[in-house]
ZADO-1210 file (C-alpha; in nm, 4 decimals, padded with zeros to 6 digits):
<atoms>
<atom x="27.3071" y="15.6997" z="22.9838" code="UNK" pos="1"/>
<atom x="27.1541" y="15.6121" z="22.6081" code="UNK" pos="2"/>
<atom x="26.8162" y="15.4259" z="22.6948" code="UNK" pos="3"/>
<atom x="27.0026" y="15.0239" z="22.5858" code="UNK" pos="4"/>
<atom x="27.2007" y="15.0808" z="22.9300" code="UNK" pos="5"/>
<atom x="26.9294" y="15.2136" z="23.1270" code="UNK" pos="6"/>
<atom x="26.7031" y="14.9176" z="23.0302" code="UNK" pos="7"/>
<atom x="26.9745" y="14.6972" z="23.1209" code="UNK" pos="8"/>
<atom x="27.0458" y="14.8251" z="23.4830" code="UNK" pos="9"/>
<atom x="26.6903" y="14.7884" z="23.5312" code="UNK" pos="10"/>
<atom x="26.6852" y="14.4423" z="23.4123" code="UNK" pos="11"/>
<atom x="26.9891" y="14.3466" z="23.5948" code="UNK" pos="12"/>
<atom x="26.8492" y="14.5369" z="23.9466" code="UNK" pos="13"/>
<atom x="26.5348" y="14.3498" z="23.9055" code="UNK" pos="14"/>
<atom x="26.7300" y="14.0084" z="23.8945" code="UNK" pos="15"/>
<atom x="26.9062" y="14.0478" z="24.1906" code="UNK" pos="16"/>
<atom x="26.5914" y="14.1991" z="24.4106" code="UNK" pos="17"/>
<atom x="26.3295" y="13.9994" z="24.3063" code="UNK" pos="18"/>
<atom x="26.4761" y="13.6579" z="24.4628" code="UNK" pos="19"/>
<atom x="26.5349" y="13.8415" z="24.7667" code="UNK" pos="20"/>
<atom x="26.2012" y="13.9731" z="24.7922" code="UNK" pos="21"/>
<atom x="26.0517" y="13.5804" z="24.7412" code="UNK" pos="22"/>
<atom x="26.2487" y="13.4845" z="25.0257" code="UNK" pos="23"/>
<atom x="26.1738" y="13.6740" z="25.2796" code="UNK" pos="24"/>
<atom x="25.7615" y="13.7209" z="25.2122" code="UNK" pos="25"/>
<atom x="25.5478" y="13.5674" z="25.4818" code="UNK" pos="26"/>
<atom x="25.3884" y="13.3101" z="25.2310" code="UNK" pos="27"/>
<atom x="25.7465" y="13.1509" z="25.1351" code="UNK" pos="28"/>
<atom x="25.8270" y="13.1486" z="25.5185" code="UNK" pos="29"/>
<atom x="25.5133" y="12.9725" z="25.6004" code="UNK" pos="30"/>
<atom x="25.5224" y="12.5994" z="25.7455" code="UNK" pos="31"/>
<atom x="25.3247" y="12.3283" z="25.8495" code="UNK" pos="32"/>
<atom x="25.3472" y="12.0538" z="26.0814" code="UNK" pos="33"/>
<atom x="25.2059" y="11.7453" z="26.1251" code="UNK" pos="34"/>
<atom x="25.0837" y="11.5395" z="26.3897" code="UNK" pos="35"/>
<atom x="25.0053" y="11.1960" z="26.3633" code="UNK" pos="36"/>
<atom x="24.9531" y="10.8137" z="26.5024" code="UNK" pos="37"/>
<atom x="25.0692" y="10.5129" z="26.3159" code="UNK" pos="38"/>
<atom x="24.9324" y="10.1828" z="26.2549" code="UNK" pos="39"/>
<atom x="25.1588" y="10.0921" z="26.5701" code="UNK" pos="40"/>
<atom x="25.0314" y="10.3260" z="26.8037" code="UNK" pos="41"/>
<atom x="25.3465" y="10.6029" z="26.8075" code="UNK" pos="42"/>
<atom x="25.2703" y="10.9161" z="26.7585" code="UNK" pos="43"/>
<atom x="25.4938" y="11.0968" z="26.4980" code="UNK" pos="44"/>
<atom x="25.5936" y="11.4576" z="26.3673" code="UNK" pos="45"/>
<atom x="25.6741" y="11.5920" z="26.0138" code="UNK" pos="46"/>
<atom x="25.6431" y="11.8657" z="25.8061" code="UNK" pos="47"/>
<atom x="25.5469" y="11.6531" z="25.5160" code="UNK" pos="48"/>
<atom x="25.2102" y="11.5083" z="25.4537" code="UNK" pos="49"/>
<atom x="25.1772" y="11.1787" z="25.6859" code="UNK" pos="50"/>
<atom x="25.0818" y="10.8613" z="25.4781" code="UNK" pos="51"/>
<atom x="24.7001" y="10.7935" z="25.4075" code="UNK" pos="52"/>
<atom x="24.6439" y="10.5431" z="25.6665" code="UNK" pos="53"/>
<atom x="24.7715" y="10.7439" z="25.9528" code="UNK" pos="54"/>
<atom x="24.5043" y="10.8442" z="26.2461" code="UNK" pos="55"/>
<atom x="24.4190" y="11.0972" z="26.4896" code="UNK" pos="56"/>
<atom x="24.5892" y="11.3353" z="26.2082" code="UNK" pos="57"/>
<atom x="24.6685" y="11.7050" z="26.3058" code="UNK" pos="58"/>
<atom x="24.8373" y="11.9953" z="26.0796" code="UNK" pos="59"/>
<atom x="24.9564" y="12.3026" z="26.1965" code="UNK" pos="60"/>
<atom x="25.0025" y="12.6015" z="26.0295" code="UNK" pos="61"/>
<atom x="25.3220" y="12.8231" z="26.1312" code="UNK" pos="62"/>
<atom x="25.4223" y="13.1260" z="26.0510" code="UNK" pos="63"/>
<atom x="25.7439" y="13.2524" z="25.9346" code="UNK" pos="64"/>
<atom x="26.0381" y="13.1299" z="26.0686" code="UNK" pos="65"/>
<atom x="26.1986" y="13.2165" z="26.4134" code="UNK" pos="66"/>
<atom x="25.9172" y="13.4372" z="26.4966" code="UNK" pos="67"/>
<atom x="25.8744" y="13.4943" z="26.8870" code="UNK" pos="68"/>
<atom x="25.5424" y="13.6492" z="26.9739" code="UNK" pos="69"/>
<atom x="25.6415" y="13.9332" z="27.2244" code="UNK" pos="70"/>
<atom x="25.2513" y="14.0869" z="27.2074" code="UNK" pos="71"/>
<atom x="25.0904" y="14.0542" z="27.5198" code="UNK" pos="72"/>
<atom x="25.1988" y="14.0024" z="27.9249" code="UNK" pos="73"/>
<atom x="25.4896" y="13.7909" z="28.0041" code="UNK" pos="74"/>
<atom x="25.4342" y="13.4423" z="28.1537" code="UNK" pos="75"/>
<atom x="25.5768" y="13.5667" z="28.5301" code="UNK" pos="76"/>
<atom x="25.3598" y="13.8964" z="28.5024" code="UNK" pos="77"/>
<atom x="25.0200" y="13.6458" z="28.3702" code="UNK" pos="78"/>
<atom x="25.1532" y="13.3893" z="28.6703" code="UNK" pos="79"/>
<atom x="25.1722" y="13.7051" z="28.9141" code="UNK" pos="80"/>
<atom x="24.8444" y="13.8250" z="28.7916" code="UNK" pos="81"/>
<atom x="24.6689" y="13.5128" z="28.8398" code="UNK" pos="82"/>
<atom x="24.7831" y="13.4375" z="29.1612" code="UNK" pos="83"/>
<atom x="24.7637" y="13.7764" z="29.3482" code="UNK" pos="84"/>
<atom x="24.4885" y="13.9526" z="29.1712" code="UNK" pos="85"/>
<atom x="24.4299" y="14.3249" z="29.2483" code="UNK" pos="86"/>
<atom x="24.1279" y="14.5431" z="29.2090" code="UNK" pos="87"/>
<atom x="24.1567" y="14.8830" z="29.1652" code="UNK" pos="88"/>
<atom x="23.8655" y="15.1212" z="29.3242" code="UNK" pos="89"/>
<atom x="23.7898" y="15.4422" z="29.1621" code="UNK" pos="90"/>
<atom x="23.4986" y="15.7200" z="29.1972" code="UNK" pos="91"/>
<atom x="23.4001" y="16.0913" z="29.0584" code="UNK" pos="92"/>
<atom x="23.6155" y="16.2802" z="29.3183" code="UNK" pos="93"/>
<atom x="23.9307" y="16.1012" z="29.2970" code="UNK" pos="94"/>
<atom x="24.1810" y="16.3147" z="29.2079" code="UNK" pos="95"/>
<atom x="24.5571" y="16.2725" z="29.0610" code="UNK" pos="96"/>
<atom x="24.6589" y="16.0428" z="29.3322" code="UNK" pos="97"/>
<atom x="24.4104" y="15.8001" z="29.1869" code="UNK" pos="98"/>
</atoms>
């Protein structure tokens, strides 16, 4: 392939991955939301900035997009652990049944 095509299928490969790449990095996925009260007392959400006389203001930052956080217990094994907690005894001569 003379070194004119070469460059070219380069070129062309980097035009089509590079958008792809920017769209699904973590920093072009990343949202915020806002919570805030009006002047009337109702409390409103957005992801845009809320206007400068808003109160009680709260932002959120999210992370990507239709992300569910599967780390840790789930909420019937927490639930089960709270309400029937065990405690497990142990000493030097326990053996494999321990």
């Amino acid at each position: 392939m003379p070194p004119v095509n070469r460059l070219l299928a380069v070129a062309i490969s980097l035009a089509a991955f590079l958008p792809a790449l920017l769209v699904t990095s973590p920093a072009a996925q990343a949202q915020a939301t806002y919570r805030w009260t009006d002047k009337d007392g109702r409390v409103n959400y957005a992801d845009q900035p809320p206007p400068a006389d808003a109160k009680d203001l709260q932002r959120q930052n999210l992370g990507p997009a239709n992300l569910v956080d599967t780390g840790g217990p789930s909420y019937s094994a927490r639930k089960a652990a709270q309400d029937f907690p065990v405690t497990l005894y142990t000493s030097v001569d326990c053996a494999a049944e321990c």
